[in-house]
C-alpha positions as CSV (number, residue, x, y, z in Angstrom):
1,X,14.0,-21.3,9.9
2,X,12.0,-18.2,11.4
3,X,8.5,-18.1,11.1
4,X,8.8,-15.0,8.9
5,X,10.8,-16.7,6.3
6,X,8.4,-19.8,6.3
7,X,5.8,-17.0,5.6
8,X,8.3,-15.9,2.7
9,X,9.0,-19.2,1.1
10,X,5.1,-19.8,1.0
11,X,5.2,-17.1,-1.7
12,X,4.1,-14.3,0.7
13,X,6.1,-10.6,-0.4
14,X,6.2,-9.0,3.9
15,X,6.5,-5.6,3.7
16,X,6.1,-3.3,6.5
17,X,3.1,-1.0,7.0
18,X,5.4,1.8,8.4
19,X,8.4,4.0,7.8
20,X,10.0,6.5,10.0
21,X,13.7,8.3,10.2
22,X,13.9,6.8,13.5
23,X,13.3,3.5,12.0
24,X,15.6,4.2,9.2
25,X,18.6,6.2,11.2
26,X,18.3,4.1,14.3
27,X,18.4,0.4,12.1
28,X,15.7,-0.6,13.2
29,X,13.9,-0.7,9.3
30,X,17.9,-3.1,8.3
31,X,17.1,-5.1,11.2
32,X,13.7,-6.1,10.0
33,X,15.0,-6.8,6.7
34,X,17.9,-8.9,7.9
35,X,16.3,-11.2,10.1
36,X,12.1,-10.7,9.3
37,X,12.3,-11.5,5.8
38,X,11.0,-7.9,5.1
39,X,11.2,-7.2,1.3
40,X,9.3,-4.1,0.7
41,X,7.4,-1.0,2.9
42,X,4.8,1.7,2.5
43,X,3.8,5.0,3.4
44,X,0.7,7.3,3.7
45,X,0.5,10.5,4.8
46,X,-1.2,8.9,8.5
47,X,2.0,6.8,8.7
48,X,4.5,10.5,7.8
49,X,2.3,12.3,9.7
50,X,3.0,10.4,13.0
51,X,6.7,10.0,11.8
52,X,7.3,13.6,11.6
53,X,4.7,15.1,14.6
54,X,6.3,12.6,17.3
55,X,10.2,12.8,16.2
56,X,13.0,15.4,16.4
57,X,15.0,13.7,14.1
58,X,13.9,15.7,11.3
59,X,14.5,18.7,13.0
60,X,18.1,19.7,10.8
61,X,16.5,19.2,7.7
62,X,13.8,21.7,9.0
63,X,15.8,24.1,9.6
64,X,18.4,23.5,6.7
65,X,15.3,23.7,4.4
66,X,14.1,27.0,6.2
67,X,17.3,28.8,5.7
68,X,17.7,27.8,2.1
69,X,14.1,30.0,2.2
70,X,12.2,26.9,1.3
71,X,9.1,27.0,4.1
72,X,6.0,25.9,1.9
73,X,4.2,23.3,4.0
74,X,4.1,20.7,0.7
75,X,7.2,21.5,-0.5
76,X,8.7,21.1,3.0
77,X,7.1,17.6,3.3
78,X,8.1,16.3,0.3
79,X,11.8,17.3,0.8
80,X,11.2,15.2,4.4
81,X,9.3,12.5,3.0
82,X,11.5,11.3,-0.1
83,X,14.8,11.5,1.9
84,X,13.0,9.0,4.0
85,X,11.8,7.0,0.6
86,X,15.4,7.1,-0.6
87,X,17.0,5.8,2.2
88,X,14.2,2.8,2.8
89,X,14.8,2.3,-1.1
90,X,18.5,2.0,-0.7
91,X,18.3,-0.8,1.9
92,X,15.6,-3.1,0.0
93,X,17.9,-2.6,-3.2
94,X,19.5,-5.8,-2.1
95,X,16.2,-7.4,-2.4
96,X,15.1,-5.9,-5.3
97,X,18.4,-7.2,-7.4
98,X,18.1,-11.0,-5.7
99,X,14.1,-10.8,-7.1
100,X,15.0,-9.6,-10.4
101,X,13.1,-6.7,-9.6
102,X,10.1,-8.4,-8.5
103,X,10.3,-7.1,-5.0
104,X,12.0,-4.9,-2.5
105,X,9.7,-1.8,-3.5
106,X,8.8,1.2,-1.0
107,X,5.8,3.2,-1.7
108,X,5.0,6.9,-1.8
109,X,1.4,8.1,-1.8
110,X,0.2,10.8,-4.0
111,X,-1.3,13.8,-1.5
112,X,-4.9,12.7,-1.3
113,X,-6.5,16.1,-2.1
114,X,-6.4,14.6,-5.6
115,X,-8.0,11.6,-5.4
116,X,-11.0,12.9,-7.3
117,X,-8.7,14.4,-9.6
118,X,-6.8,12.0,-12.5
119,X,-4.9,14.7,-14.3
120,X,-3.5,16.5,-11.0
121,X,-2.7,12.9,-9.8
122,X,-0.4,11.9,-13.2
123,X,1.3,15.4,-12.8
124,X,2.3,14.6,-9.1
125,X,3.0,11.1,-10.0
126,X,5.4,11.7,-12.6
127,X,6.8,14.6,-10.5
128,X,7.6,12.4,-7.6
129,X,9.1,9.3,-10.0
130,X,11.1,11.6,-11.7
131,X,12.0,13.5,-8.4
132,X,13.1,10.0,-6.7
133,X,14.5,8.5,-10.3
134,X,14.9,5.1,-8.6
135,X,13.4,1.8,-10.1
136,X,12.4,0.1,-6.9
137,X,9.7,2.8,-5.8
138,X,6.1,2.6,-6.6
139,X,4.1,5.7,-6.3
140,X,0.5,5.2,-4.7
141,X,-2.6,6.1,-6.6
142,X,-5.9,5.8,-4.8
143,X,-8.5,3.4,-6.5
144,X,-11.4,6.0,-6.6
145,X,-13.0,6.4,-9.8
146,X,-10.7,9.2,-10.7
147,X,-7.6,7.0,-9.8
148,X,-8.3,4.4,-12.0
149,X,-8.2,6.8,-15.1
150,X,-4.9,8.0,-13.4
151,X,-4.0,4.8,-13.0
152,X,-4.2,3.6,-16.9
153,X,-2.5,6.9,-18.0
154,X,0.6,6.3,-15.3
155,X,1.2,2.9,-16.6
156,X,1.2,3.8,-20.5
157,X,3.8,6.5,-19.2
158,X,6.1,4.1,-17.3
159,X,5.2,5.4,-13.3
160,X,5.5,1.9,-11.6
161,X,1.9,2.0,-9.6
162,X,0.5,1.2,-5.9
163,X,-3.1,0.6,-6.2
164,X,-4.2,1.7,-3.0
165,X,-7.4,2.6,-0.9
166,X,-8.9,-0.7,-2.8
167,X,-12.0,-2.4,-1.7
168,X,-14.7,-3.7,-3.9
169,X,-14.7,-6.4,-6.5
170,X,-16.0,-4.5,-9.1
171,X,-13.7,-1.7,-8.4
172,X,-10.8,-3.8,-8.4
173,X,-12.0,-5.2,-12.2
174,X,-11.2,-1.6,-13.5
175,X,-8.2,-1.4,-11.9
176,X,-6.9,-4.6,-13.7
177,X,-8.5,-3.2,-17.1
178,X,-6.2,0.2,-16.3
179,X,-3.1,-1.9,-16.0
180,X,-3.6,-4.2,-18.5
181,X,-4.8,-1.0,-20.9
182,X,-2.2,1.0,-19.6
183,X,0.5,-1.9,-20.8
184,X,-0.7,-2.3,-24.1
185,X,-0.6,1.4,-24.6
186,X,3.0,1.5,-23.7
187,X,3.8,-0.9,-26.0
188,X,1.6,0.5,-28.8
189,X,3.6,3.4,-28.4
190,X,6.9,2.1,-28.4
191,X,7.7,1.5,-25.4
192,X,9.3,-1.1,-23.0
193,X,6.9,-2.9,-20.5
194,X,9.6,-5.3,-18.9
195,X,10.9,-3.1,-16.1
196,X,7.1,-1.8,-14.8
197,X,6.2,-2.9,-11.6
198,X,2.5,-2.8,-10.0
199,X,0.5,-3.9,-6.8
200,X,-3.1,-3.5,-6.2
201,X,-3.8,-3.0,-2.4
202,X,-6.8,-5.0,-1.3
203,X,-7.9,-3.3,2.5
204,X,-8.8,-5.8,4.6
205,X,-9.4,-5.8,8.4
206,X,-11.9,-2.5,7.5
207,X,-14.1,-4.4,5.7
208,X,-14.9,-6.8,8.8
209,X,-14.6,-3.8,11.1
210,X,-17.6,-2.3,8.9
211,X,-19.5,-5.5,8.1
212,X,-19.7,-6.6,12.0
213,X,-21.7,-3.3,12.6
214,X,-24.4,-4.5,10.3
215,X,-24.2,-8.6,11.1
216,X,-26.2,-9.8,14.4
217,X,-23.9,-10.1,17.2
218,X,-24.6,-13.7,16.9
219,X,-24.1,-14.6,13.3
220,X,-21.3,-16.9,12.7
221,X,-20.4,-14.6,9.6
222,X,-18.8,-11.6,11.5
223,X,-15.0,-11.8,10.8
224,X,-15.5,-13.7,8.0
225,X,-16.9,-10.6,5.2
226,X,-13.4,-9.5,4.9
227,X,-11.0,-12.9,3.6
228,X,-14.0,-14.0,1.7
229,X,-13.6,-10.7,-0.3
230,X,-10.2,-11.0,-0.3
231,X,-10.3,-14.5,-1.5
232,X,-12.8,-13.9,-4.0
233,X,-10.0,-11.2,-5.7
234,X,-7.0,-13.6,-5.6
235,X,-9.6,-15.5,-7.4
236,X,-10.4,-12.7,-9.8
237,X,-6.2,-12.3,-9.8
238,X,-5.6,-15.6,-11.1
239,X,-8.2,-15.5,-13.7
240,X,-7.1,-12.2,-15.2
241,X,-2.8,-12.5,-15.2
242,X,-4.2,-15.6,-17.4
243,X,-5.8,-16.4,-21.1
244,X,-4.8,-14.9,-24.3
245,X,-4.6,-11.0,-23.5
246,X,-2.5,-11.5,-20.7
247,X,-0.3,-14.3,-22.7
248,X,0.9,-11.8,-25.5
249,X,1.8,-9.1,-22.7
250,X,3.6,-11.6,-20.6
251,X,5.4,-12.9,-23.7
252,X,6.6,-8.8,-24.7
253,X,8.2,-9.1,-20.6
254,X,5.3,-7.7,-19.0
255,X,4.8,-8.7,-15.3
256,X,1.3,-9.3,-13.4
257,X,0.1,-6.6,-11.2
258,X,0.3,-8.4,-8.0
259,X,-2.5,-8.5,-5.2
260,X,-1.6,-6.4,-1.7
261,X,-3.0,-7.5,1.8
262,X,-3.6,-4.3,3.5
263,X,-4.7,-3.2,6.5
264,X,-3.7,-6.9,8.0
265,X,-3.8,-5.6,11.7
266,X,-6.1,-7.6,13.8
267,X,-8.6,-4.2,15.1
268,X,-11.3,-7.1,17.1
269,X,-9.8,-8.4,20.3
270,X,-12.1,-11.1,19.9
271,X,-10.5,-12.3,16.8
272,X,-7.1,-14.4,16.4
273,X,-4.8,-12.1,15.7
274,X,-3.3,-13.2,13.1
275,X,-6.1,-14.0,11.2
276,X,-5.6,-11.6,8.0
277,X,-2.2,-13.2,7.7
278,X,-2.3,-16.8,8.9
279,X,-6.2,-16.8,6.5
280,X,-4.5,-15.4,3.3
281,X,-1.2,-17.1,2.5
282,X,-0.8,-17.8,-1.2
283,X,1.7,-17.4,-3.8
284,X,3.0,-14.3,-5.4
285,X,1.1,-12.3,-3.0
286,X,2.0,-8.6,-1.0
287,X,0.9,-9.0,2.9
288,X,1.9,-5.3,4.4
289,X,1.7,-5.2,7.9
290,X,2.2,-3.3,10.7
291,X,5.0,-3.4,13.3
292,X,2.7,-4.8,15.8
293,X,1.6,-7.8,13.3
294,X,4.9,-8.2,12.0
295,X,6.3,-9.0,15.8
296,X,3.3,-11.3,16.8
297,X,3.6,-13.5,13.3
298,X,7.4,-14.2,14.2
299,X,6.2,-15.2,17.7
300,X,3.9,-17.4,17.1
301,X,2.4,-17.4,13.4
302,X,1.9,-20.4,11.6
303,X,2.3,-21.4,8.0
304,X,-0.2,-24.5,7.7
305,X,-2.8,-24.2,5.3
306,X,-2.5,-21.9,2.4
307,X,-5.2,-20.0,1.2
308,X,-7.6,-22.0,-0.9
309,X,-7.5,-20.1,-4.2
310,X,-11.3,-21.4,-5.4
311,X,-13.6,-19.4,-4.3
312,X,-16.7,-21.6,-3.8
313,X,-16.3,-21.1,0.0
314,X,-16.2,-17.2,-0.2
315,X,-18.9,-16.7,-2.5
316,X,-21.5,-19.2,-0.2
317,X,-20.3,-16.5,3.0
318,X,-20.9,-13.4,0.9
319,X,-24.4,-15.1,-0.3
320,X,-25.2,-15.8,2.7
321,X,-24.0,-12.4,4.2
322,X,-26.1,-10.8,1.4
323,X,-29.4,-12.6,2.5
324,X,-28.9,-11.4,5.8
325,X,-29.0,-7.5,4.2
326,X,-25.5,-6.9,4.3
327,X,-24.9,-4.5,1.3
328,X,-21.2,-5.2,0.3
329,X,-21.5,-2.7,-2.0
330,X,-22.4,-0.1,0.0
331,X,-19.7,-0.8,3.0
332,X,-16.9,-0.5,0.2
333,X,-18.1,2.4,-1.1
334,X,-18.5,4.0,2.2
335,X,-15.3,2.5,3.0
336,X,-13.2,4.3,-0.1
337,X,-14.8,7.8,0.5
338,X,-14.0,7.6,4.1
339,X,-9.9,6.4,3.7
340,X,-9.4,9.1,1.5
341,X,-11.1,11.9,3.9
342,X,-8.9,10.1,6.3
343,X,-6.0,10.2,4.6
344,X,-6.6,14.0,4.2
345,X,-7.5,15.0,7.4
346,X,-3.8,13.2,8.5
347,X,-2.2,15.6,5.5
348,X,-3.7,18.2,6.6
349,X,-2.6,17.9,10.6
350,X,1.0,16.7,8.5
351,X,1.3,20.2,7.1
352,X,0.1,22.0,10.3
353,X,2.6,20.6,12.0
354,X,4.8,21.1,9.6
355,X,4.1,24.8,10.0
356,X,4.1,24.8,13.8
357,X,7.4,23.4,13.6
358,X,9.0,25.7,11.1
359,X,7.4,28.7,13.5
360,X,8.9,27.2,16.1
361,X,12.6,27.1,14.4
362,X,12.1,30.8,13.2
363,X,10.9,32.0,16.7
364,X,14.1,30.4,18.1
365,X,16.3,31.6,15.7
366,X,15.1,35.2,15.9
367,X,15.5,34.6,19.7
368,X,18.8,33.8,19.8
369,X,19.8,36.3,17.0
């Protein structure tokens, strides 16, 4: 047995931090599925942006689109983007039907201009799922405070939901309530809760990247901020998907909204580089990782010791992190702002070249006319 399929039957989902119509069309994405023990992927307009800029392969459908007199730089990149969702979608259906639909899922990320805006992020959401119309896709909803509201409302209306952009404790508390609101809502309504599917995206490798800036280059607690907070939420995770609330909604068919390791790529040489995979192993967990991660775990990761689910340890490393003056608090909330103006500074060079492209084909075309 691989090393990726001992990280699989230790209850870790691997689903890759990447998509790409070269990955897709050249088999690359089957491949990984067939022999990694990949069961799921994701998307974000950093990941499309660097699919599209760098390939040709969508070059065709550029054009096709152009003539057909459809040349808005959105429109354009949705039309790009959830071919590409379709087609990833297709080839984790196998896995979605062997789960019972409990994984194989791709993701699609609502633009981020609206992550400060909860009603313009429902109407895209419910745009895109009815656009794509296929169970096994979860559409991405940032966890700022306006995405949580976004979140709840999604859920009651039956949009299976990627938490993403996730980072703080407290933060991830309301996006627990939103589901578990969101599902009794549904049902209050009438509706069927059985067939709704949710992750919550927990960032990792950021937090230590931020935290190390503020620790002493000699304190024994850099690299260690980030699976303490992790921990502490699987923690949090456990306690919630139990008890008496979560018992009548399990009972009705609902399923728990499970945790998502993101942003597992190693980003301090001096660090193992495994360590947000080898650290967090538990069950019924999401670890989305990049190509690069993916290719070192089935060289030489190890499944030894599973993560340990009480979080005494954590809490005496984030106490202790605390008394040195590191502000938690304030790294993930710097942390959120700054992935979404990330995220739409990459949509916003997405459409550009989008536009430069479709110039391009129009120049050309006019050239050869």
């Amino acid at each position: 047995m691989g090393r990726l399929q001992q990280l699989h039957e230790a209850g870790v989902s691997i689903w890759l931090d990447s998509l790409s119509r070269d990955l897709l069309e050249g088999g690359g994405f089957e491949r990984m599925i067939r022999e990694f023990a990949v069961t799921g992927a994701t998307s974000n307009p950093t990941i499309f942006a660097k699919a599209i800029t760098t390939s040709d392969r969508y070059d065709g459908q550029l054009r096709q689109l152009q003539a057909a007199g459809i040349d808005d730089p959105q429109a354009v990149f949705f039309a790009l983007a959830l071919d590409d969702i379709a087609q990833a979608a297709a080839l984790l259906r196998p896995s979605y039907e062997r789960s019972q639909s409990r994984d194989g899922f791709v993701s699609f990320e609502c633009t981020p201009d609206l992550a400060d805006d909860a009603e313009g992020t429902v109407e895209q959401a419910l745009e895109l799922s009815h656009r794509l119309g296929l169970p096994n896709v979860l559409i991405k909803v940032p966890a700022t405070a306006a995405g949580v509201v976004a979140i709840e409302e999604l859920t009651a209306r039956g949009v299976n939901v990627n938490v993403t952009l996730l980072f703080a404790l407290d933060r991830y508390e309301e996006v627990i309530e939103a589901y578990l609101t969101g599902l009794e809502r549904r049902l209050a309504a009438g509706g069927e809760i059985g067939d709704l599917t949710s992750v919550a995206s927990l960032f990792v490798s950021r937090v230590d990247t931020k935290a190390d800036a503020v620790l002493p280059s000699e304190s024994p607690l850099r690299g260690r901020i980030a699976v303490a907070n992790a921990i502490r939420a699987y923690h949090l995770y456990r306690t919630r998907f139990a008890g008496s609330r979560w018992q009548r909604l399990r009972a009705l068919g609902a399923r728990p909204q499970r945790l998502l390791w993101a942003s597992t790529g190693v980003k301090n040489p001096a660090y193992h580089d495994l360590l947000y995979v080898e650290c967090l192993i538990a069950p019924d967990v999401i670890n989305t990782m990049p190509e690069a991660t993916l290719f070192t775990f089935r060289d030489h990761g190890s499944v030894v010791d599973p993560m340990d689910s009480e979080p005494g340890e954590a809490e005496r490393i984030l106490d202790a992190a605390a008394r040195s003056g590191l502000d938690l608090d304030a790294i993930t909330a710097e942390l959120e702002r700054e992935g979404v103006e990330s995220f739409c500074s990459s949509y916003g060079e997405l459409l550009h070249c989008i536009e430069t492209k479709l110039a391009a084909i129009s120049g050309h075309a006019t050239v050869s006319s």
